[in-house]
Structures are given as structure tokens and as C-alpha cells.
PQR file with spaces between the fields and no chain letter, atoms N, CA, C, O and H, PARSE charges and radii, in Angstrom:
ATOM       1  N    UNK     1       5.299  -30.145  -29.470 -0.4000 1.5000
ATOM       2  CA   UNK     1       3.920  -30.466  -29.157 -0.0000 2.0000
ATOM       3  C    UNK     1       3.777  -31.894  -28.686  0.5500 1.7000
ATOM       4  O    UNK     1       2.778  -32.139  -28.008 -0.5500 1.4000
ATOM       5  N    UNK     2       4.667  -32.925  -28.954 -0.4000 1.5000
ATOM       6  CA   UNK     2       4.680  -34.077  -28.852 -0.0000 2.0000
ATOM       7  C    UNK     2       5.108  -34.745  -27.358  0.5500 1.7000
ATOM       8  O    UNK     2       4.812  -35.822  -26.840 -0.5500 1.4000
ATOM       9  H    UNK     2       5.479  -32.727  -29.504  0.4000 1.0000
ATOM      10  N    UNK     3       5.992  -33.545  -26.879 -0.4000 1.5000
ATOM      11  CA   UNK     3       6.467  -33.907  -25.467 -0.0000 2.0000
ATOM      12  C    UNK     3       5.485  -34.620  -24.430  0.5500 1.7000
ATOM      13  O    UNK     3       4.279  -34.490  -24.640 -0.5500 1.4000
ATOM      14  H    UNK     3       6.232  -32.671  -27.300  0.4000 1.0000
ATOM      15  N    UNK     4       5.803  -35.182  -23.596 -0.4000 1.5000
ATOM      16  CA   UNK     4       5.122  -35.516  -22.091 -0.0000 2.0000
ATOM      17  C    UNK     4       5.252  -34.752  -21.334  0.5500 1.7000
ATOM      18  O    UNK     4       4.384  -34.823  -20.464 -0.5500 1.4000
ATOM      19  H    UNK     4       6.783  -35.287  -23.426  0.4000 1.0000
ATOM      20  N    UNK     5       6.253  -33.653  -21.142 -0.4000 1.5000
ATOM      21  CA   UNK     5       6.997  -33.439  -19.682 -0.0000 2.0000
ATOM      22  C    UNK     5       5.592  -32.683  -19.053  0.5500 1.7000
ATOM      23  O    UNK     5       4.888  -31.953  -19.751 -0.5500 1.4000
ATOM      24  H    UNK     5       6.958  -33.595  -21.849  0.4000 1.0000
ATOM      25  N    UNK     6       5.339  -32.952  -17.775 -0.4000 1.5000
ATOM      26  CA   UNK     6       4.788  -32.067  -16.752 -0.0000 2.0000
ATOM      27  C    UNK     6       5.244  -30.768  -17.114  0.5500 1.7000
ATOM      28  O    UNK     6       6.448  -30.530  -17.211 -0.5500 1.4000
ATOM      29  H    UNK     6       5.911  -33.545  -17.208  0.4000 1.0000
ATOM      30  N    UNK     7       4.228  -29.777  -17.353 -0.4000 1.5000
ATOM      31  CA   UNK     7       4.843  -28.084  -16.942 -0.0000 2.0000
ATOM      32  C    UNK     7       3.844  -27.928  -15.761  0.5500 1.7000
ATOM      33  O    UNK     7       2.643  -28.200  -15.780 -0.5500 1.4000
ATOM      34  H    UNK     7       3.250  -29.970  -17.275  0.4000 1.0000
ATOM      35  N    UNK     8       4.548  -27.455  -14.771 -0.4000 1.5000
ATOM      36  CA   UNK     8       3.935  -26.415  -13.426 -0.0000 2.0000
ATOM      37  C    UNK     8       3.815  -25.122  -13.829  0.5500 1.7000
ATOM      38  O    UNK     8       4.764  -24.500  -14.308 -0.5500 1.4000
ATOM      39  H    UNK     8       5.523  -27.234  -14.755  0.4000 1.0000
ATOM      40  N    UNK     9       2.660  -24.636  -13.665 -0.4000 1.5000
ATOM      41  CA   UNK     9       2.137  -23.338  -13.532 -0.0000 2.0000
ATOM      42  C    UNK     9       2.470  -22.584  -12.622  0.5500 1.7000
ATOM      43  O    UNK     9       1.667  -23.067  -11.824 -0.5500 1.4000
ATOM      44  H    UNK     9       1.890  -25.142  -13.276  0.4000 1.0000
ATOM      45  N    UNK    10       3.074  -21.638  -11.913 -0.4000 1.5000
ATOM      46  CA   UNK    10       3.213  -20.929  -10.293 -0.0000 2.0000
ATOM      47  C    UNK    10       1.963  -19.618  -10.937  0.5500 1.7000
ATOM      48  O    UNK    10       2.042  -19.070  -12.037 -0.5500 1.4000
ATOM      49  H    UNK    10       3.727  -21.246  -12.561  0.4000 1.0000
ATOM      50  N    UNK    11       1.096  -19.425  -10.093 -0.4000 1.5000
ATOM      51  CA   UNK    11       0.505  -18.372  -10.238 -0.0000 2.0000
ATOM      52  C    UNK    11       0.035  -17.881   -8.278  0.5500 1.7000
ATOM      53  O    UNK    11      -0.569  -18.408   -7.344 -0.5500 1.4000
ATOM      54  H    UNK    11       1.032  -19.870   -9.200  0.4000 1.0000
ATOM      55  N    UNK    12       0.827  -16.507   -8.568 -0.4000 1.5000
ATOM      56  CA   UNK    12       1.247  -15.644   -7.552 -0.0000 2.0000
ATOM      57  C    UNK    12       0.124  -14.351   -7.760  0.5500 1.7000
ATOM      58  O    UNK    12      -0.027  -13.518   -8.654 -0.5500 1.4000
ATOM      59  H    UNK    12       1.318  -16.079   -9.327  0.4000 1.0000
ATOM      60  N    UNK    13      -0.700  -14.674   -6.243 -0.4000 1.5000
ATOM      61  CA   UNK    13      -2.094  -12.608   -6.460 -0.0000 2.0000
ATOM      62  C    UNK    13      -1.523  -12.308   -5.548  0.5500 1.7000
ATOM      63  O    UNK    13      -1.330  -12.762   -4.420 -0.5500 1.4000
ATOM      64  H    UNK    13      -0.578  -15.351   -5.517  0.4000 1.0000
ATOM      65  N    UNK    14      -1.086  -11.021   -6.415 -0.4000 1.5000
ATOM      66  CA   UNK    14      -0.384   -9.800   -5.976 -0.0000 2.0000
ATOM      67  C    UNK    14      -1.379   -8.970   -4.824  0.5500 1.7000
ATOM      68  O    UNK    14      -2.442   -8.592   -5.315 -0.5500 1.4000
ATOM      69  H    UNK    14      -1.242  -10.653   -7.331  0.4000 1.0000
ATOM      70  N    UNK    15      -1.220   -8.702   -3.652 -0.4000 1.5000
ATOM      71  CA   UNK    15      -1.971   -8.029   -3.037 -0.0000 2.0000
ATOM      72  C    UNK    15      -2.474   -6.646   -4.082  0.5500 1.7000
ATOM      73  O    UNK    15      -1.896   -6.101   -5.022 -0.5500 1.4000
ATOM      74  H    UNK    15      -0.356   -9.009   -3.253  0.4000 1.0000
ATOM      75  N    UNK    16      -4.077   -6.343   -3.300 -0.4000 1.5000
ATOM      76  CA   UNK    16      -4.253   -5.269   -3.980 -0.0000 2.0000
ATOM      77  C    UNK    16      -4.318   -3.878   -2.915  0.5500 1.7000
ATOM      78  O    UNK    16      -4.456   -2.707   -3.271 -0.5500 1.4000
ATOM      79  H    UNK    16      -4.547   -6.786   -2.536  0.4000 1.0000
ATOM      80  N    UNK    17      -4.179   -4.377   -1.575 -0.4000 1.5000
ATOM      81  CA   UNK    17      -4.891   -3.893   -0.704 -0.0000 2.0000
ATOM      82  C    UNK    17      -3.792   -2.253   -0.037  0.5500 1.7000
ATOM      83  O    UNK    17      -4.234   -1.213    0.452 -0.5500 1.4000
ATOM      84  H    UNK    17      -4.067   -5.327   -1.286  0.4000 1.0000
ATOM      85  N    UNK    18      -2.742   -2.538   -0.226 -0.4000 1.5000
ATOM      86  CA   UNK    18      -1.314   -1.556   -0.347 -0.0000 2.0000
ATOM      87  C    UNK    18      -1.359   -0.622   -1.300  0.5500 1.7000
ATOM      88  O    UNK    18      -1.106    0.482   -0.819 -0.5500 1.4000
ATOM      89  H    UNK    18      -2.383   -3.383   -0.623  0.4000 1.0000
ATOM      90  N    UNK    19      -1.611   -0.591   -2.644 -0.4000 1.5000
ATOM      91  CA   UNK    19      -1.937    0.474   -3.385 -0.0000 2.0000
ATOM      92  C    UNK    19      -3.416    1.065   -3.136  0.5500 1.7000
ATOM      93  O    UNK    19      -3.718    2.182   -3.556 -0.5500 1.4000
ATOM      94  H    UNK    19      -1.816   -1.488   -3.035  0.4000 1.0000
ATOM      95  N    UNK    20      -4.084    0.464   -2.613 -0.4000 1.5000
ATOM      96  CA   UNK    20      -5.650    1.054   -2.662 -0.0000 2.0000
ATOM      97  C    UNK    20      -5.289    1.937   -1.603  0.5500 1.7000
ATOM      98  O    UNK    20      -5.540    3.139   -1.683 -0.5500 1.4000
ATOM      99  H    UNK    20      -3.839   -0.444   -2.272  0.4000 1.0000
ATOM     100  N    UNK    21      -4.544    1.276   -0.314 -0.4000 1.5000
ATOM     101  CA   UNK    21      -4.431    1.803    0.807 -0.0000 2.0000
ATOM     102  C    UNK    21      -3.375    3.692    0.099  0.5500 1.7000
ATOM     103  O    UNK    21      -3.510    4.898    0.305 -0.5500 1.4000
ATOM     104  H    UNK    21      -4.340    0.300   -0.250  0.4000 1.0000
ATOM     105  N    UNK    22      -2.816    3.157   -0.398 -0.4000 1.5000
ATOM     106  CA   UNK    22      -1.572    4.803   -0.837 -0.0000 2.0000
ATOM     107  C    UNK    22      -2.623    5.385   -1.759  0.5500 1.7000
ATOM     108  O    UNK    22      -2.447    6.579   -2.002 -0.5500 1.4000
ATOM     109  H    UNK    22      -2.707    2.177   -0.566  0.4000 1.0000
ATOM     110  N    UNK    23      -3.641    4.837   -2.310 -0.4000 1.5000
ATOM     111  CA   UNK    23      -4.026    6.147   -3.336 -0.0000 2.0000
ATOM     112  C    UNK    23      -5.301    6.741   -2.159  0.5500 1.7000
ATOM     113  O    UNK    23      -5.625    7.929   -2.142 -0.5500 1.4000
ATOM     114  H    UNK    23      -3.784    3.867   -2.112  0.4000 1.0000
ATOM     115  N    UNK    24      -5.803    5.903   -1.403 -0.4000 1.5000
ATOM     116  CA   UNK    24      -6.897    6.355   -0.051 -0.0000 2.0000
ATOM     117  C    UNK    24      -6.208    7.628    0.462  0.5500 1.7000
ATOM     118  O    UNK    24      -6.868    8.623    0.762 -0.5500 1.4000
ATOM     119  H    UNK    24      -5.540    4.938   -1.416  0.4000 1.0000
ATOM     120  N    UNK    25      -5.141    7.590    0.539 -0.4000 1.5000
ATOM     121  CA   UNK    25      -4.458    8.198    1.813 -0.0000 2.0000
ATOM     122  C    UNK    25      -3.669    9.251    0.791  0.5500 1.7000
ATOM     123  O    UNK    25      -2.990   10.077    1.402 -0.5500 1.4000
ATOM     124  H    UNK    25      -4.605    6.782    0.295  0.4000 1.0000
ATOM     125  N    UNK    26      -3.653    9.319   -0.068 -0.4000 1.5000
ATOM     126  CA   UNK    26      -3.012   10.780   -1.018 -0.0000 2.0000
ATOM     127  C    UNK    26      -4.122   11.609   -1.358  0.5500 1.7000
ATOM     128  O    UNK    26      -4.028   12.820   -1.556 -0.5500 1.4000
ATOM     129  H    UNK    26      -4.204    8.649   -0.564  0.4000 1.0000
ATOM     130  N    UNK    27      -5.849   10.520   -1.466 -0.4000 1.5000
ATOM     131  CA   UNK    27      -7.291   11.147   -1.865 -0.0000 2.0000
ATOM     132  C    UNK    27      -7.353   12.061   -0.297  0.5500 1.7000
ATOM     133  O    UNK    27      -7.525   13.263   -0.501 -0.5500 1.4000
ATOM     134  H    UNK    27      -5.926    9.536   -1.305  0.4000 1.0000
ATOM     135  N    UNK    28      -7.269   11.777    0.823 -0.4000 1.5000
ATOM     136  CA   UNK    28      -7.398   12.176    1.880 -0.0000 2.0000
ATOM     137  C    UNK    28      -6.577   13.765    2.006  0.5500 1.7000
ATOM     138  O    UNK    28      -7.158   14.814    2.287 -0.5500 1.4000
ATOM     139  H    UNK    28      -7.129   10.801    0.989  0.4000 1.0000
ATOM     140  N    UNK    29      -5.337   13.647    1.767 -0.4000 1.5000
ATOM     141  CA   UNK    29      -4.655   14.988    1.611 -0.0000 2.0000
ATOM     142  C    UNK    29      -4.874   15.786    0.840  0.5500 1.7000
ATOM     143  O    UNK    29      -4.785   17.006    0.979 -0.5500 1.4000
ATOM     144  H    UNK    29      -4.864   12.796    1.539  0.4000 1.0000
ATOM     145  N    UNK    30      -5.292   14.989   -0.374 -0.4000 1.5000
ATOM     146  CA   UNK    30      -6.051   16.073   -1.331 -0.0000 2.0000
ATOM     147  C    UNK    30      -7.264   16.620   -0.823  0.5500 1.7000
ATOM     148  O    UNK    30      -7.591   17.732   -1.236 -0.5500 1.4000
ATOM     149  H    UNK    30      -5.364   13.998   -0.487  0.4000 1.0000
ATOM     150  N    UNK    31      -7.864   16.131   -0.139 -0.4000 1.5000
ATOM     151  CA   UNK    31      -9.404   16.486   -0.208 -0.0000 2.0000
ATOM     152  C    UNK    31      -9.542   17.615    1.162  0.5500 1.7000
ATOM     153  O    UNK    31     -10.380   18.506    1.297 -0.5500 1.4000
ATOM     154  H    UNK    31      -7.598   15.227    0.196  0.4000 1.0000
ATOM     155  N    UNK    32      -8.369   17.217    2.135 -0.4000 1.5000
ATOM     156  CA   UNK    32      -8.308   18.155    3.403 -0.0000 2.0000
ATOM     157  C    UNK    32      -7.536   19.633    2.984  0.5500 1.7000
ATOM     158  O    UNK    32      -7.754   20.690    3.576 -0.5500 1.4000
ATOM     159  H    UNK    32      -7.687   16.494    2.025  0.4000 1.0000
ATOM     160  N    UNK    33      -6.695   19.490    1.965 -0.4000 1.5000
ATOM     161  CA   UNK    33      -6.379   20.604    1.023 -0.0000 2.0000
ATOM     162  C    UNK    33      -5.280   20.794    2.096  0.5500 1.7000
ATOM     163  O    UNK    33      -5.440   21.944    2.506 -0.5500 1.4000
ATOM     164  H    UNK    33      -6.518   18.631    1.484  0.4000 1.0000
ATOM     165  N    UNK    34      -4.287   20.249    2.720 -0.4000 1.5000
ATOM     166  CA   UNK    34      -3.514   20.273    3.511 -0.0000 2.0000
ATOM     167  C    UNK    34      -1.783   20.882    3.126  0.5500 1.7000
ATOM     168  O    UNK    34      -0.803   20.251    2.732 -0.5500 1.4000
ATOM     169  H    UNK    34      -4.157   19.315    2.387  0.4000 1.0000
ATOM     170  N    UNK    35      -1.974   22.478    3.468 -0.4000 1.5000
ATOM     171  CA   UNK    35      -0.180   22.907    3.232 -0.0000 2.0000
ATOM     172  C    UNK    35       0.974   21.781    2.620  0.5500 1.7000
ATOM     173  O    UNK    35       0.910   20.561    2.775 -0.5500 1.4000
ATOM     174  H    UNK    35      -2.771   22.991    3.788  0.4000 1.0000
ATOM     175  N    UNK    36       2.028   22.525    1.893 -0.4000 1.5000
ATOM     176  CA   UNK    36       3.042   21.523    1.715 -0.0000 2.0000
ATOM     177  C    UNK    36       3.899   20.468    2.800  0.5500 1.7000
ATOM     178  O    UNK    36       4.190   19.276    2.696 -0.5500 1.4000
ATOM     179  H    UNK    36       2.080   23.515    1.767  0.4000 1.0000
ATOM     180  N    UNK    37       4.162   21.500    3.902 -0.4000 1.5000
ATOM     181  CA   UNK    37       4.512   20.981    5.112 -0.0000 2.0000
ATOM     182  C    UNK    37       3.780   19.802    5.646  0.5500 1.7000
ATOM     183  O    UNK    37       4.347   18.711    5.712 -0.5500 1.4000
ATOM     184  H    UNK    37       3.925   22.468    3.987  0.4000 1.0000
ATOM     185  N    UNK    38       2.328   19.993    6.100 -0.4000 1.5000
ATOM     186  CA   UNK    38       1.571   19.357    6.626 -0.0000 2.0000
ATOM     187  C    UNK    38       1.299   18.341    5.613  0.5500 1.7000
ATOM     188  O    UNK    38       1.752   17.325    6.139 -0.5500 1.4000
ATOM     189  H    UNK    38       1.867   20.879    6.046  0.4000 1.0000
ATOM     190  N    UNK    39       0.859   18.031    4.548 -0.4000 1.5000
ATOM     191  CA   UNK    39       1.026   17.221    3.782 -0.0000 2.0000
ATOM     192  C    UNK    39       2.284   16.247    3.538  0.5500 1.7000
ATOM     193  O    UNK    39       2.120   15.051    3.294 -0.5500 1.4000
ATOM     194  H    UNK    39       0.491   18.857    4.121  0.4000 1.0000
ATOM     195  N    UNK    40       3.592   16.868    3.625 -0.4000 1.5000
ATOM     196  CA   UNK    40       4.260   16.105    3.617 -0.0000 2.0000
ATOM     197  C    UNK    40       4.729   14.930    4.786  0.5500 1.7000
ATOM     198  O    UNK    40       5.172   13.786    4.686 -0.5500 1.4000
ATOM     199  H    UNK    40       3.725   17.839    3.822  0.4000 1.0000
ATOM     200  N    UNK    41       4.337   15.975    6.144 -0.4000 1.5000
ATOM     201  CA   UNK    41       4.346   15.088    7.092 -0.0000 2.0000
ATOM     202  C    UNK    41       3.243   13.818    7.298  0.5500 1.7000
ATOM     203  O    UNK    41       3.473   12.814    7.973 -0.5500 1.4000
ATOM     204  H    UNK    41       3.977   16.905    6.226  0.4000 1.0000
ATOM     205  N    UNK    42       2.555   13.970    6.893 -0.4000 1.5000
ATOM     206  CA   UNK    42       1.202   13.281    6.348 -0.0000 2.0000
ATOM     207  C    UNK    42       1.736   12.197    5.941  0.5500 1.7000
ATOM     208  O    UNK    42       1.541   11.123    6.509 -0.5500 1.4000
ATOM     209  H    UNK    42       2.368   14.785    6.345  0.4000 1.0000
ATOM     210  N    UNK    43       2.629   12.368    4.694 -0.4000 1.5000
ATOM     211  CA   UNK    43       2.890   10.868    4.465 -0.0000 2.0000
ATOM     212  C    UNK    43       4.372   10.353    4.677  0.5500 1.7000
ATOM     213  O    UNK    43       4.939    9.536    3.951 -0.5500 1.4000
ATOM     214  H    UNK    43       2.787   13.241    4.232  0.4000 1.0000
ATOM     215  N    UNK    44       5.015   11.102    6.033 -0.4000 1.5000
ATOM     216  CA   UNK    44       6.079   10.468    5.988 -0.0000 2.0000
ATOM     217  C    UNK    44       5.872   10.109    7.517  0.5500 1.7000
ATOM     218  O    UNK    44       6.449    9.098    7.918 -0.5500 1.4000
ATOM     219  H    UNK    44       4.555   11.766    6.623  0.4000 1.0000
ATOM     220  N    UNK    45       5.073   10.867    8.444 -0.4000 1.5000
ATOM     221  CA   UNK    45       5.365   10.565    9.881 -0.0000 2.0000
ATOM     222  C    UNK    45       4.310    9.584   10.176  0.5500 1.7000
ATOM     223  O    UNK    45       4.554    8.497   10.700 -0.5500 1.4000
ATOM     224  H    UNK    45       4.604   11.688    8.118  0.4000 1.0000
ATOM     225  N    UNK    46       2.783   10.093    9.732 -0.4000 1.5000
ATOM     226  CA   UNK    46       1.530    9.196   10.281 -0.0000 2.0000
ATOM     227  C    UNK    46       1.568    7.527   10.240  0.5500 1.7000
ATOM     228  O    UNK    46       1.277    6.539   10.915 -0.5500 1.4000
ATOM     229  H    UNK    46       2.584   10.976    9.306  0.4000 1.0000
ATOM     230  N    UNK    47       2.159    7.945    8.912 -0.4000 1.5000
ATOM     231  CA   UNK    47       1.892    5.703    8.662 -0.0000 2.0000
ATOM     232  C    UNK    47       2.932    5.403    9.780  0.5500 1.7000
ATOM     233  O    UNK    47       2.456    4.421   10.350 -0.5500 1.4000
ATOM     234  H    UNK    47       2.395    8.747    8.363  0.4000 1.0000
ATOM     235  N    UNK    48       3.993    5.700   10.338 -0.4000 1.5000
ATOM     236  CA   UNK    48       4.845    5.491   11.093 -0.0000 2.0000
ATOM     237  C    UNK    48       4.346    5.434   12.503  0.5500 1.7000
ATOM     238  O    UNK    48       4.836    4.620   13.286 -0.5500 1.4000
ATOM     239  H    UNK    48       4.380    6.497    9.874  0.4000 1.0000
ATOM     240  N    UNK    49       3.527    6.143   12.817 -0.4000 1.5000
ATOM     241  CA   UNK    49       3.048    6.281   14.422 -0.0000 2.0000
ATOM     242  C    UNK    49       1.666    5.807   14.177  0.5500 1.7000
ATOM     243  O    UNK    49       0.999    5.823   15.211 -0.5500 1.4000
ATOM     244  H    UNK    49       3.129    6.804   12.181  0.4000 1.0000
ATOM     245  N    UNK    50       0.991    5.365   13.065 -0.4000 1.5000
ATOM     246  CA   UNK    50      -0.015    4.382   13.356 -0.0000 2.0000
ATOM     247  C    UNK    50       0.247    2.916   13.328  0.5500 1.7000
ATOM     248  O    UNK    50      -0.460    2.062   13.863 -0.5500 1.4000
ATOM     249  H    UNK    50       1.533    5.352   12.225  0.4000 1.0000
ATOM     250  N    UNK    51       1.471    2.689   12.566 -0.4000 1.5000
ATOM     251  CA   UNK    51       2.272    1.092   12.846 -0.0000 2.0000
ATOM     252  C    UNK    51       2.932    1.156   13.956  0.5500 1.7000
ATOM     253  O    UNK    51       3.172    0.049   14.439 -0.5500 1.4000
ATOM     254  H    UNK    51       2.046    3.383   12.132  0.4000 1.0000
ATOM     255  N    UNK    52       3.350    2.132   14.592 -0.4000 1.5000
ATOM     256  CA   UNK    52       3.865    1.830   15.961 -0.0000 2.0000
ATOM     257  C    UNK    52       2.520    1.259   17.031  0.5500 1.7000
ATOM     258  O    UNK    52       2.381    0.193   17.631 -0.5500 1.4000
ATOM     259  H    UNK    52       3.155    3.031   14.199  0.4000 1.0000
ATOM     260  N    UNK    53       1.677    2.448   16.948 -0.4000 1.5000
ATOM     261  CA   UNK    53       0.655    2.178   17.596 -0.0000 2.0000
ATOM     262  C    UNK    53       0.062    0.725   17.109  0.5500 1.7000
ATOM     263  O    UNK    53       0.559   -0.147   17.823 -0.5500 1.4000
ATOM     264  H    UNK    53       1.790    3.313   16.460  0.4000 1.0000
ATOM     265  N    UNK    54      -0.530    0.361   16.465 -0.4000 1.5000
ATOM     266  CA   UNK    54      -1.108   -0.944   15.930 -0.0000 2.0000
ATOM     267  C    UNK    54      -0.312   -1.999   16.235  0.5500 1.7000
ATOM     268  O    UNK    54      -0.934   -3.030   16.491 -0.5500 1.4000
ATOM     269  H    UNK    54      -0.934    1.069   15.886  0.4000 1.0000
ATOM     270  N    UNK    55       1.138   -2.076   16.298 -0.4000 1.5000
ATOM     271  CA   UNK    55       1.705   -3.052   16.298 -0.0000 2.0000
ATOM     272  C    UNK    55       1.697   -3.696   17.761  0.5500 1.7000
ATOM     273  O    UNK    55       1.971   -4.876   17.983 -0.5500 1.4000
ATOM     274  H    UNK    55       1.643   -1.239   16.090  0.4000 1.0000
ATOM     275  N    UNK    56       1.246   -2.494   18.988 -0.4000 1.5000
ATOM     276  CA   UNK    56       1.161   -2.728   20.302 -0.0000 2.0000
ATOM     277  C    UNK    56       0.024   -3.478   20.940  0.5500 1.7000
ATOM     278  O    UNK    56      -0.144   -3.808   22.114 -0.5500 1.4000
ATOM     279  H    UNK    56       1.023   -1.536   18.808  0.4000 1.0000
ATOM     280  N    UNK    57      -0.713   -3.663   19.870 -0.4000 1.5000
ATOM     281  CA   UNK    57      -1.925   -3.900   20.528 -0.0000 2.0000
ATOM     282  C    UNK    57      -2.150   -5.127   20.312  0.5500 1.7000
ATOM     283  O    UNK    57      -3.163   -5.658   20.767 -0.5500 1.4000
ATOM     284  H    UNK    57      -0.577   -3.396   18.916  0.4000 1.0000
């Protein structure tokens, strides 16, 4: 308790905006009631060809 030394704090905010974004987008497949197939492509192809697309612009 007696020490001097300086302590540094690091305090790091964690984005929140990436999980909101994955549970948006699993509420979406749920709610379109979308086949196993189609669902799965859902979340493996779309985010892929909307970052392609987005990244062009």
C-alpha cells in the first residue's frame, strides 16, 4: 500500500457491433423460415458477396 510506482490502466471496448450484426442475421433466417440448404448458404456465401460487393465501392 505504501508503494509510489505509477500503475497504467489499458482499458480496451470491445466492439459490439459484429455480434449484434451475427445474431441480426441468424434472427433473419429464422424469421424467413428458410430450408437447411438455403439457410446454410445464407450464412456461408452472402456475407461473402456482400464484402466483395462493398469493398468495390
Amino acid at each position: 500500500m505504501g508503494d509510489s510506482k505509477d500503475t497504467k490502466i489499458r482499458i480496451e471496448n470491445a466492439s459490439i457491433i459484429g455480434p449484434v450484426w451475427v445474431i441480426g442475421w441468424l434472427f433473419t433466417i429464422g424469421f424467413l423460415q428458410l430450408p437447411f440448404f438455403k439457410g446454410f448458404l445464407a450464412i456461408v456465401l452472402w456475407p461473402y458477396y456482400l464484402g466483395v460487393y462493398f469493398s468495390s465501392l
